[in-house]
C-alpha positions in Angstrom: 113.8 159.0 114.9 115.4 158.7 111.3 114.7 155.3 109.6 114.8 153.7 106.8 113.4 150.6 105.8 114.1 148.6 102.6 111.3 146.3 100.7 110.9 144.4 97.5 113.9 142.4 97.5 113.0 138.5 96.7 113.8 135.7 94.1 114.1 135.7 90.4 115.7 134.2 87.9 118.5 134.9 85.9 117.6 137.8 83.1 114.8 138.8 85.4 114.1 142.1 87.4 113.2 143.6 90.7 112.6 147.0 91.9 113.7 147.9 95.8 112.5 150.7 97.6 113.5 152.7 100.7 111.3 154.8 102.5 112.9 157.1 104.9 110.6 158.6 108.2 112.2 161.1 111.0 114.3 163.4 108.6 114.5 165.7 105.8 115.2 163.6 103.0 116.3 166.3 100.7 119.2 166.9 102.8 120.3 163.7 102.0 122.3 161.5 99.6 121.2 158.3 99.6 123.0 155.1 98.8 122.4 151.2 98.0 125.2 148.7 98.9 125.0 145.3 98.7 126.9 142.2 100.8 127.1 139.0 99.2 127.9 135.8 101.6 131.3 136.1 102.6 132.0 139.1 101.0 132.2 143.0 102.3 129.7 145.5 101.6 129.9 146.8 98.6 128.6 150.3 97.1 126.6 149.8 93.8 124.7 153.6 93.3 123.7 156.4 95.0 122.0 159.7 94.4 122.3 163.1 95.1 120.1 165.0 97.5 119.4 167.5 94.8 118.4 164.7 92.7 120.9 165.7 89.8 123.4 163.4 90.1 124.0 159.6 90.2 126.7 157.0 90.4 126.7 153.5 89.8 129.8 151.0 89.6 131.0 149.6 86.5 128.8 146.2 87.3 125.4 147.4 87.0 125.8 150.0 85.0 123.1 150.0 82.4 121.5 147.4 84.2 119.9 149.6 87.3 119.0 152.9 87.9 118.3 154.9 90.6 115.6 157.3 91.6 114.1 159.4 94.5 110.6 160.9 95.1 111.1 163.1 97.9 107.3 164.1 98.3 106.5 160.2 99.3 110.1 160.1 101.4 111.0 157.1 99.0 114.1 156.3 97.3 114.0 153.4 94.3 116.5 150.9 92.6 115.2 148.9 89.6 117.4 146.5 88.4 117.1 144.4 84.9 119.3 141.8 83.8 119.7 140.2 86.9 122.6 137.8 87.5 123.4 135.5 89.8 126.4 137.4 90.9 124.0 140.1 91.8 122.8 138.1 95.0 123.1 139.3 98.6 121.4 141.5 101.1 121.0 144.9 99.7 120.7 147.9 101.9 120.1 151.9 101.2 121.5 154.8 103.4 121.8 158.2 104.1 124.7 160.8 103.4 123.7 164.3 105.1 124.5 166.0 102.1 122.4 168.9 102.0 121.7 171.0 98.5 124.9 169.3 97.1 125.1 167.9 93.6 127.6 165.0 94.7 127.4 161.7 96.2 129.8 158.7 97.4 129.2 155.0 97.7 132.1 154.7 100.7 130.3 152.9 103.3 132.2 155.1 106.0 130.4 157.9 104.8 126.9 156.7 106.0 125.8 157.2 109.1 121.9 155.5 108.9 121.2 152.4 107.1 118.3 150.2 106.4 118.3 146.8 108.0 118.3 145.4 104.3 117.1 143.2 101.7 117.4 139.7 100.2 118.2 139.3 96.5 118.7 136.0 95.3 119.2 135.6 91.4 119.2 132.2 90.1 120.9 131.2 87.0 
């Protein structure tokens, strides 16, 4: 059964910095892109980065560029986001996903694209 399961979120002040992980079980994580969104209260999910499954490739929007970076390790079926420079606009629940995107230098952060998601993280940035 594919899963993935998010971890490392928490509570920091602003300036400070956090690294998530996701660590997929049940499928071939090379075949996929994987993604992170995040949801702030009241607000719809959002796509901030995501990474190819051939590991060449990465996106991030224009607010957190510079500020996080994305990674995979495929042998330990993890998937990483540090992020520095936290703000307080940067809380909310933050969740990775899967894009079957098999040997494919691309990836998309439309949530319509992902068909298996994490069950998320908190993120709460204080100022």
């Amino acid at each position: 059964q594919l899963q993935l399961v998010e971890s490392g979120g928490g509570s920091v002040q602003s300036g400070g910095s956090l690294r998530l992980s996701c660590t997929a079980s049940g499928f071939p994580l090379d075949h996929y892109a994987i993604g992170w969104f995040r949801q702030a209260p009241g607000k719809e999910r959002e796509g901030i980065s995501c990474i190819s499954s051939t590991d060449d490739i990465t996106y991030y929007t224009d607010s957190v560029k510079g500020r996080f970076f994305i990674s995979r390790d495929n042998a330990k079926n993890q998937i990483y986001l540090e992020m520095n420079s936290l703000k307080p606009d940067d809380t909310g629940v933050y969740y990775c996903a899967a894009d079957y995107l098999p040997l494919q230098g691309a990836c998309f952060v439309r949530v319509a694209r992902y068909s298996y998601w994490g069950q998320g993280t908190q993120v709460a940035v204080s100022s």
